[in-house]
DRENPATI-567796 format. One record per residue: x, y, z of N, C-alpha, C, O in turn. Coordinates in pm, whole numbers, plus 50000, padded with zeros to 5 digits. Layout:
<sites>
SITE   n_u   n_v   n_w  ca_u  ca_v  ca_w   c_u   c_v   c_w   o_u   o_v   o_w
SITE     X     Y     Z     X     Y     Z     X     Y     Z     X     Y     Z
...
</sites>
This chain:
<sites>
SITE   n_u   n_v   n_w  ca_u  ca_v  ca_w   c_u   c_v   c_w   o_u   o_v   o_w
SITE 49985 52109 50168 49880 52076 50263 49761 52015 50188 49721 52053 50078
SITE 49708 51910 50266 49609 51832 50186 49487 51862 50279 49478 51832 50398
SITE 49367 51946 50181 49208 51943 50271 49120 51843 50190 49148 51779 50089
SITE 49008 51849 50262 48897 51707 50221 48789 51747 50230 48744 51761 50344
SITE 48706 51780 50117 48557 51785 50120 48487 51709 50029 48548 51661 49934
SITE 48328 51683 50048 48212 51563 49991 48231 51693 49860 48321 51772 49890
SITE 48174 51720 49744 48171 51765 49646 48047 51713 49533 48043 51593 49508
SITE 47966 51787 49481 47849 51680 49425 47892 51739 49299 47946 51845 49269
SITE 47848 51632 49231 47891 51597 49069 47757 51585 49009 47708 51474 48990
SITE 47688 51709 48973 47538 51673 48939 47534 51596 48847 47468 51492 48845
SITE 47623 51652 48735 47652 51607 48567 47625 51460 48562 47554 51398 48483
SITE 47733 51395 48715 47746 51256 48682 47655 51187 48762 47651 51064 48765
SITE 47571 51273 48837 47470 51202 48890 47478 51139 49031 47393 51065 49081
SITE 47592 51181 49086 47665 51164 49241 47743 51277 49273 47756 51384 49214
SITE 47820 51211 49433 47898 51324 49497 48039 51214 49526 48045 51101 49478
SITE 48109 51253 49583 48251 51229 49649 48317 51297 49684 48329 51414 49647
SITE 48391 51228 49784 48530 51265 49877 48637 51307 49763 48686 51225 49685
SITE 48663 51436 49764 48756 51535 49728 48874 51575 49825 48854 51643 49925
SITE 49034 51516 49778 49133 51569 49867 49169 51666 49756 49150 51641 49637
SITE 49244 51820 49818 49270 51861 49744 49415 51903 49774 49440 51960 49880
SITE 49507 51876 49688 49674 51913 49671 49714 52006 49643 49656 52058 49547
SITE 49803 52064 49688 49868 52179 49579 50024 52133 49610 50070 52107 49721
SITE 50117 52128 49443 50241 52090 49501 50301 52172 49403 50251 52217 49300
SITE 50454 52190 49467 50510 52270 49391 50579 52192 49227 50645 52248 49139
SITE 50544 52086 49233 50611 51978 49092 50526 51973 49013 50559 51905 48915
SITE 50407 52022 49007 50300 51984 48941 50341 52089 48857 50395 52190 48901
SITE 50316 52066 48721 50277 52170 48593 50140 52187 48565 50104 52295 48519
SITE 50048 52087 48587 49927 52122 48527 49802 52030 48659 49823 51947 48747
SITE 49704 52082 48621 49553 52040 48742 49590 51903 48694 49634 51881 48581
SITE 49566 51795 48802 49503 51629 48808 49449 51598 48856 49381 51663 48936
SITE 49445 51457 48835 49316 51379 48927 49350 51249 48928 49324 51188 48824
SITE 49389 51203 48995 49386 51067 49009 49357 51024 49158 49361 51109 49247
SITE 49321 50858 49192 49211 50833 49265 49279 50760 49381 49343 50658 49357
SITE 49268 50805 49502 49362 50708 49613 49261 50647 49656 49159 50698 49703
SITE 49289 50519 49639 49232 50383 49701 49209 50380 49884 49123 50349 49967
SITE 49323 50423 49878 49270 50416 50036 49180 50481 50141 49114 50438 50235
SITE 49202 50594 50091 49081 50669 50113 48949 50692 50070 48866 50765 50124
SITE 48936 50609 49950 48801 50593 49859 48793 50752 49803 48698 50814 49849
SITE 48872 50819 49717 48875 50929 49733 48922 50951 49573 48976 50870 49497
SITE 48878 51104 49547 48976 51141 49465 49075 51220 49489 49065 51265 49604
SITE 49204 51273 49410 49278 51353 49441 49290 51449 49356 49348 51401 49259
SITE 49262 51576 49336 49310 51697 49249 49415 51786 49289 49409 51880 49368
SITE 49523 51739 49217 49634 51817 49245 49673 51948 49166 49664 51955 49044
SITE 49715 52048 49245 49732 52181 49202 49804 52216 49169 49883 52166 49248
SITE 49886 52298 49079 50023 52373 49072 50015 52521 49162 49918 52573 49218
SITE 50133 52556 49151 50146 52624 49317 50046 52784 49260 50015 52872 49340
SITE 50025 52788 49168 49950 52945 49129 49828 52878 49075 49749 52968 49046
SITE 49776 52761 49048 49615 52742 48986 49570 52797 49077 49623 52833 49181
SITE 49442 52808 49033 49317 52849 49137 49263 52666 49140 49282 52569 49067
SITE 49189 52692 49267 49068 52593 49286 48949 52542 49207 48892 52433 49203
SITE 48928 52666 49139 48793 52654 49044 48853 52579 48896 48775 52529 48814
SITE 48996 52581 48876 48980 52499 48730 49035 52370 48801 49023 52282 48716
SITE 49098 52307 48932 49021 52172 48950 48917 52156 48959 48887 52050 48906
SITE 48810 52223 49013 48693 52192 49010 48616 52162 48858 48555 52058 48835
SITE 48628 52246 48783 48626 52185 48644 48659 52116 48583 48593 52086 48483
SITE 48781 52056 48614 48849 51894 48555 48782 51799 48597 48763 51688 48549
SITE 48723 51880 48748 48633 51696 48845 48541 51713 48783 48505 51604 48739
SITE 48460 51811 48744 48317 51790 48677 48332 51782 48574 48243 51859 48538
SITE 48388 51739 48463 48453 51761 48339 48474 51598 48321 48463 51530 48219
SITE 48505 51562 48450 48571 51374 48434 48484 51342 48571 48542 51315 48676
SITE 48357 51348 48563 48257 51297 48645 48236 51171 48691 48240 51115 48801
SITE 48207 51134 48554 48189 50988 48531 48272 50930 48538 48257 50836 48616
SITE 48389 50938 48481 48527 50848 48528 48551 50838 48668 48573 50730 48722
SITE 48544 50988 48755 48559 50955 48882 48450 50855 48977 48469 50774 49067
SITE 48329 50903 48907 48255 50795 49032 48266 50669 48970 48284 50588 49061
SITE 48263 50610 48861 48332 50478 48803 48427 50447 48912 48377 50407 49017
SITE 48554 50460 48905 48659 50458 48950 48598 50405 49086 48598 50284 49110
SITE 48548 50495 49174 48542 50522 49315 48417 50399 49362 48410 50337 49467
SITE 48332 50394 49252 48279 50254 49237 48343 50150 49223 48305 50058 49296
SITE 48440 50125 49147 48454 49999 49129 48582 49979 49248 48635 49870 49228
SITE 48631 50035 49337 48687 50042 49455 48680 49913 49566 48584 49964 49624
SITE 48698 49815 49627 48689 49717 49692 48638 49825 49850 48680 49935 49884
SITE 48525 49726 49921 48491 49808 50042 48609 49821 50143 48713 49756 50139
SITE 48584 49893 50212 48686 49916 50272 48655 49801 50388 48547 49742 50394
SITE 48787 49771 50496 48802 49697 50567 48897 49710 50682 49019 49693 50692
SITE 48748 49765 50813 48799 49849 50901 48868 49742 51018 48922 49784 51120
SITE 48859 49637 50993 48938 49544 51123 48873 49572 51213 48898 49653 51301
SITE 48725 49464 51189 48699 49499 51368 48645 49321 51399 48634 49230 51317
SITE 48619 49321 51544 48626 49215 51562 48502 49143 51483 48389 49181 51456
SITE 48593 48993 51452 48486 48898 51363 48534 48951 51220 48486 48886 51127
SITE 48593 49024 51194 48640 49068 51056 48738 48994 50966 48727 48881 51014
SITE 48807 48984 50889 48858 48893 50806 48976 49008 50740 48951 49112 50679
SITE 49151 48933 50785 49223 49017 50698 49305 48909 50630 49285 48792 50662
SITE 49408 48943 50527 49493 48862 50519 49608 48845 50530 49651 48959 50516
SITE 49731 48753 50553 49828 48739 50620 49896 48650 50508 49882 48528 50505
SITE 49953 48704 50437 50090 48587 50366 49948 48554 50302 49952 48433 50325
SITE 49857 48569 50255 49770 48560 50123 49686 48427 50196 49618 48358 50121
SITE 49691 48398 50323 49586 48330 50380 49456 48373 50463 49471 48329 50577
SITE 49366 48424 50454 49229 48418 50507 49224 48453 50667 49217 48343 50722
SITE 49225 48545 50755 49276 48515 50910 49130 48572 50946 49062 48645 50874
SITE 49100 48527 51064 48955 48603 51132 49000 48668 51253 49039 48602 51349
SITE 48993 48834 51252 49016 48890 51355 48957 48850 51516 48866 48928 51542
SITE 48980 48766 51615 48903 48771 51743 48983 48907 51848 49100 48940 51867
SITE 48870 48953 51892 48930 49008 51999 48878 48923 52131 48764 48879 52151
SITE 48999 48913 52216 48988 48882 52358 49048 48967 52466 49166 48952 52498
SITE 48974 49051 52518 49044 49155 52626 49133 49102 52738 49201 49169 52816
SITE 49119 48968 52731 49187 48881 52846 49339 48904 52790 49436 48922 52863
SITE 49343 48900 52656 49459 48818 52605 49595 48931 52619 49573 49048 52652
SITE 49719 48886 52592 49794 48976 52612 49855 49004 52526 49944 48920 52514
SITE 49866 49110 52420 49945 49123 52298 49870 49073 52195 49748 49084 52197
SITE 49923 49025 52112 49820 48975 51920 49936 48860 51894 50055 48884 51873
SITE 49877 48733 51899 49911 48614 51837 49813 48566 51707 49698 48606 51689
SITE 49890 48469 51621 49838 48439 51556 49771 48296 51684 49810 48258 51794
SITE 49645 48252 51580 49582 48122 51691 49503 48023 51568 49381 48032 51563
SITE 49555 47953 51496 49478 47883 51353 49482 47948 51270 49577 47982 51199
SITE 49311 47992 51267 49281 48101 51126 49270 48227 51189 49214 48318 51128
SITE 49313 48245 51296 49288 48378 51364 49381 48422 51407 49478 48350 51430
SITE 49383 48601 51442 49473 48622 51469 49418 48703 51625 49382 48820 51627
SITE 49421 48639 51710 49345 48735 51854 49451 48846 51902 49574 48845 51894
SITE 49376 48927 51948 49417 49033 52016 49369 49066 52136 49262 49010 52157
SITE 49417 49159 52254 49385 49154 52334 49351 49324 52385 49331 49383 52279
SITE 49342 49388 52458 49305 49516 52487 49188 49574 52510 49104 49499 52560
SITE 49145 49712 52484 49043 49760 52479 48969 49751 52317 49051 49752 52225
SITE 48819 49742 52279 48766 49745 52151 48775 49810 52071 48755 49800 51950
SITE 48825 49928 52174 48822 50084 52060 48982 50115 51993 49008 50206 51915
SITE 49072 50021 52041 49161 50016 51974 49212 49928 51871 49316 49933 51805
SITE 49084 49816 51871 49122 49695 51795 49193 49708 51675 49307 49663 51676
SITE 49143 49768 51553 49205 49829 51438 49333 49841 51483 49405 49743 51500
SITE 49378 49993 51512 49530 50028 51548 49621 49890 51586 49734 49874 51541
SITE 49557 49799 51670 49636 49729 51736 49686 49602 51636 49787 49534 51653
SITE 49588 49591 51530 49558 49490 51449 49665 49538 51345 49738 49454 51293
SITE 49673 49645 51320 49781 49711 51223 49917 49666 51274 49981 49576 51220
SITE 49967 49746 51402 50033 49681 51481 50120 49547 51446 50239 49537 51420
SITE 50019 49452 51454 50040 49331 51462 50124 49283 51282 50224 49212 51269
SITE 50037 49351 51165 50080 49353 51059 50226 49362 51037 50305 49272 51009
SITE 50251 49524 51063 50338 49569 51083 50472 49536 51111 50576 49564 51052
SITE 50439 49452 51247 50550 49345 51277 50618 49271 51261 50730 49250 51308
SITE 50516 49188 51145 50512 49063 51082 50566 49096 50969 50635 49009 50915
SITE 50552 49210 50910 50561 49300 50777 50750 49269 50850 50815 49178 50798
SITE 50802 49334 50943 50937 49418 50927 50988 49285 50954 51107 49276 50922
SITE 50923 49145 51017 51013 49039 51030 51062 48942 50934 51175 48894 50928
SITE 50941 48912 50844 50920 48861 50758 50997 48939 50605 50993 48879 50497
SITE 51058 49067 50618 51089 49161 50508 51284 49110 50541 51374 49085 50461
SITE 51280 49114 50725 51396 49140 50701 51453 48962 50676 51556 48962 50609
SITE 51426 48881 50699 51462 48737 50671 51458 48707 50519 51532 48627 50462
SITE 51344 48796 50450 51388 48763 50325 51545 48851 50252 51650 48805 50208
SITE 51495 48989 50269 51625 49031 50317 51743 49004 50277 51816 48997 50179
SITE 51733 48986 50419 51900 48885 50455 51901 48749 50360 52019 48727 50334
SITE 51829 48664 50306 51838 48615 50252 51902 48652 50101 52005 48599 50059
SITE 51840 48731 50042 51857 48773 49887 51981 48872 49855 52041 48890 49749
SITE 52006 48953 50026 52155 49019 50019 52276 48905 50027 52385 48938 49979
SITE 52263 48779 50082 52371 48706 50064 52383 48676 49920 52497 48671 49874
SITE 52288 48657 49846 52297 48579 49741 52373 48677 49629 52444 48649 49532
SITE 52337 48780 49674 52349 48898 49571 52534 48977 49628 52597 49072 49580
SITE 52567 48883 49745 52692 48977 49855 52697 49136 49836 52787 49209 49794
SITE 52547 49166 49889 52509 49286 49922 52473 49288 50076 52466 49184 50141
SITE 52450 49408 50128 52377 49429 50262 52286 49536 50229 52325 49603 50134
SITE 52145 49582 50293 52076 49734 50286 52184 49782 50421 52249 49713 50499
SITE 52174 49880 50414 52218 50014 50493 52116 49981 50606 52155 49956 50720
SITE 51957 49982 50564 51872 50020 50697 51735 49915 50616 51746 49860 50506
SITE 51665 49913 50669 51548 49815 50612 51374 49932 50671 51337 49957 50786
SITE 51356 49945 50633 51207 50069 50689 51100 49971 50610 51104 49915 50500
SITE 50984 49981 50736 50847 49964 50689 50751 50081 50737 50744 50130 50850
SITE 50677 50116 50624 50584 50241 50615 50471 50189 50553 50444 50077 50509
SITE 50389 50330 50562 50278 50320 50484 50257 50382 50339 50177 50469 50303
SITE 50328 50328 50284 50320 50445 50115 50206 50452 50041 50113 50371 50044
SITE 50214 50550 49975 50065 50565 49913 50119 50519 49738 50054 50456 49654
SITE 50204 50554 49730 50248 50471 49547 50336 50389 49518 50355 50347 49403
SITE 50388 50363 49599 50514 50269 49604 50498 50149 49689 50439 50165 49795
SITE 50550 50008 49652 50558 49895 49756 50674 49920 49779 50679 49908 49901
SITE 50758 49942 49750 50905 49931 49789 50970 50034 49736 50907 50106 49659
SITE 51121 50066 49766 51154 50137 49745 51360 50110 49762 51398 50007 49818
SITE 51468 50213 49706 51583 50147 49756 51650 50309 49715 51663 50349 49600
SITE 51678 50373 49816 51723 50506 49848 51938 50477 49846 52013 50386 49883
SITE 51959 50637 49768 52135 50629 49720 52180 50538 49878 52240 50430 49884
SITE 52150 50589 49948 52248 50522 50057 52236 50383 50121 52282 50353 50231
SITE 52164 50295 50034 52120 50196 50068 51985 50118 50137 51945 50001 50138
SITE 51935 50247 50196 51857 50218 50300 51709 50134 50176 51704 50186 50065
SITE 51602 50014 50204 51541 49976 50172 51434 49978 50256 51442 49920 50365
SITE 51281 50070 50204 51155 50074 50247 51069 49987 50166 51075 49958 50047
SITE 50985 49951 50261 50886 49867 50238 50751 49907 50251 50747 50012 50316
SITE 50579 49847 50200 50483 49874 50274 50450 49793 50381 50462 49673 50355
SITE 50421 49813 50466 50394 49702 50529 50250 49625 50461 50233 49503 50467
SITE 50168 49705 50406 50057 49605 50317 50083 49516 50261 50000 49428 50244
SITE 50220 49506 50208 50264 49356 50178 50259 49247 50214 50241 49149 50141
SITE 50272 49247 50315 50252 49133 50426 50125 49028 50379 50112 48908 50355
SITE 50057 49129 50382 49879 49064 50373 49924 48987 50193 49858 48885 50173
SITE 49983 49011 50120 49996 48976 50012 50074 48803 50000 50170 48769 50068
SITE 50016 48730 49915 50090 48604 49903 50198 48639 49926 50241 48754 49917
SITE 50285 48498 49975 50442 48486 50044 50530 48550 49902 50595 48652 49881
SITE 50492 48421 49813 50570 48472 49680 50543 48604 49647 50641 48655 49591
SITE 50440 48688 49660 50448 48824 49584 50560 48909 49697 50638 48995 49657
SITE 50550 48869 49831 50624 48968 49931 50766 48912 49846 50821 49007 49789
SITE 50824 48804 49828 50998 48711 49829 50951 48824 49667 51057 48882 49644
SITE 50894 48850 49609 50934 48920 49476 50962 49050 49492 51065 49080 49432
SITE 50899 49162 49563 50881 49286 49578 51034 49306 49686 51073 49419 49715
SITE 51102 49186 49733 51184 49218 49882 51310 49206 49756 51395 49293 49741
SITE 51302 49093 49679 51391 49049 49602 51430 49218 49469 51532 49275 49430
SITE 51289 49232 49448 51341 49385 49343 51393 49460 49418 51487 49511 49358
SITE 51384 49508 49544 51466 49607 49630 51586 49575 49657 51676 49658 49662
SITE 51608 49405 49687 51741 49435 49704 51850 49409 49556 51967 49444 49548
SITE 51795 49361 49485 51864 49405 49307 51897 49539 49304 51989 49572 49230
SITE 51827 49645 49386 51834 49751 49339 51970 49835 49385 52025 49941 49352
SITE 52001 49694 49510 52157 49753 49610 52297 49749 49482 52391 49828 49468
SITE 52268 49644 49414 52373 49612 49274 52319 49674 49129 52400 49659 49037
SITE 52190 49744 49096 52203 49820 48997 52082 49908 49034 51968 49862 49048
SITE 52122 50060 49051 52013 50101 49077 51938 50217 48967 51921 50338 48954
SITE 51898 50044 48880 51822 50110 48758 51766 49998 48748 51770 49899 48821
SITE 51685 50028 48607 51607 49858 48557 51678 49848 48399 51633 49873 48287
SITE 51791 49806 48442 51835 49761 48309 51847 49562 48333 51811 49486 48422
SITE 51919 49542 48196 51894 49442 48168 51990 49316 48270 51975 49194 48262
SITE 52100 49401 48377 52148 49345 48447 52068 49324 48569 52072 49222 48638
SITE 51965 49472 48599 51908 49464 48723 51809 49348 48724 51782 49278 48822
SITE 51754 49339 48590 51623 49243 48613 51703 49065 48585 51647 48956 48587
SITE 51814 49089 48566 51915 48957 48564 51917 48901 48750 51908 48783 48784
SITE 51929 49012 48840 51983 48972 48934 51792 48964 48989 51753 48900 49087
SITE 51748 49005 48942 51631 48976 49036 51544 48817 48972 51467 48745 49035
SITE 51577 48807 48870 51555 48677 48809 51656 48555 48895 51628 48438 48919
SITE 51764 48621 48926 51819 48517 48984 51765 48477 49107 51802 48370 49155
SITE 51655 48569 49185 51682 48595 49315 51495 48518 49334 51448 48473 49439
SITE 51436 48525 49219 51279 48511 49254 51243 48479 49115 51276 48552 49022
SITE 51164 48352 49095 51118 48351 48981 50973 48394 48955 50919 48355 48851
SITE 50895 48485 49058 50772 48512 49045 50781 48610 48999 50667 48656 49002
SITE 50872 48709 48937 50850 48854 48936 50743 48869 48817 50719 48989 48813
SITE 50679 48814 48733 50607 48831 48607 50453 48852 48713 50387 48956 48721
SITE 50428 48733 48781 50315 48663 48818 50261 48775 48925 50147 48821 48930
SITE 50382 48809 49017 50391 48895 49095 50322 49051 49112 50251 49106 49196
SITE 50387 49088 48980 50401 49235 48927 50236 49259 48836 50172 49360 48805
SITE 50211 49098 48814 50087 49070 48737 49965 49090 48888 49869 49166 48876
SITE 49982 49036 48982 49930 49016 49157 49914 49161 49190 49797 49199 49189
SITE 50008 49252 49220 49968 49365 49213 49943 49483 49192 49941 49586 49259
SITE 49914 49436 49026 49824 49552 48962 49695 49511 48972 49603 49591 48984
SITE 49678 49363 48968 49554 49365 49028 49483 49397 49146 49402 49489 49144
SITE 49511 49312 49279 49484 49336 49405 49537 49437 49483 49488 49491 49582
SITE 49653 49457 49423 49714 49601 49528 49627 49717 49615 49641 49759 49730
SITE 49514 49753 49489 49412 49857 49561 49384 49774 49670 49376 49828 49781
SITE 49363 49614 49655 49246 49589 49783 49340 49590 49914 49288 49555 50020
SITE 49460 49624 49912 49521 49613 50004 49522 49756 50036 49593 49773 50135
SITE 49474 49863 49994 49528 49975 49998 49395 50053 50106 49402 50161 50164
SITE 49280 49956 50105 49193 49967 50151 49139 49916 50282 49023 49927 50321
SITE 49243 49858 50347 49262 49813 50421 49337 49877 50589 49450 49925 50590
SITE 49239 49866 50738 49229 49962 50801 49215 50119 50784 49206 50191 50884
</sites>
């Protein structure tokens, strides 16, 4: 179970959003920082106490509000807002007239009530995310005379992709928002993963065959990934 409290860090001269974990895999207290939530995370082993995370966060003060600083703002999708789509620039309009979420130029309008705009705007991602995943897909399983089992788009918190024993291939849908080539790279490593599911020197053979961005790619998001992570 994950709780959430503000926490002040006198030492470092601020406060922050504290989730706190307890899992049974953990051996020892951590901390590391989820982007999406603008947050940190201190994870527990199943017998720590609370008070020696609390001492690791005040202990690594400064690293955390660093961190949580240098964070991209968040970007709640509201109307007049700006997301991106296949690594192009889109301006959210809402029109309550309208029916459903088209793209329209540089925009992508939506239609409904205001207070759902976000959700609906995700929605729309989403869509685009599972259509656009499965055409590449199908593309890179012929090449490879593979099929996935099942194709899933989610919201992961550490993973863009993913390729489970039975075939099945998950995706984020935050991808989407990511240049075309970084999505044809991240769709292309999952499905390499249907013919070796390791990273040896055959797996990264078949994904070389399949995408020549994977350097540029893998270079794309370690950089920007957070800013996608920050997103709705």
């Amino acid at each position: 179970m994950t709780e959430a409290e503000i926490i002040a860090l006198p030492e470092a001269g601020g406060s922050c959003q504290v989730q706190w974990r307890r899992s049974s895999r953990a051996r020892r207290v951590s901390l590391r920082i989820c982007p999406r939530q603008g947050a940190v995370v201190v994870v527990l082993p199943p017998q720590a106490a609370r008070r020696a995370g609390l001492a690791l966060l005040r202990a690594n003060g400064p690293w955390v509000l660093a961190r949580l600083s240098a964070l991209a703002p968040a970007n709640k999708l509201l109307d007049g807002g700006r997301v991106m789509l296949g690594g192009r620039d889109c301006i959210i309009r809402h029109d309550p007239a309208a029916a459903g979420a088209a793209l329209d130029g540089d925009g992508i309008v939506l239609g409904g009530a205001a207070a759902d705009l976000p959700g609906r705007v995700v929605d729309f991602l989403r869509a685009e995310a599972r259509r656009r995943i499965g055409v590449l897909a199908a593309r890179h399983g012929q090449a490879l005379a593979v099929q996935p089992a099942a194709i899933l788009v989610k919201d992961t918190r550490s993973r863009w992709g993913s390729c489970a024993p039975d075939g099945t291939l998950a995706f984020s849908w935050r991808l989407v928002m990511a240049p075309d080539w970084v999505l044809d790279y991240a769709v292309a490593h999952e499905v390499a993963h249907l013919r070796e599911m390791n990273h040896s020197a055959r797996f990264w053979a078949h994904v070389s065959r399949l995408t020549p961005h994977r350097n540029a790619a893998a270079a794309w998001l370690r950089t920007y990934g957070p800013t996608l992570l920050r997103v709705g």
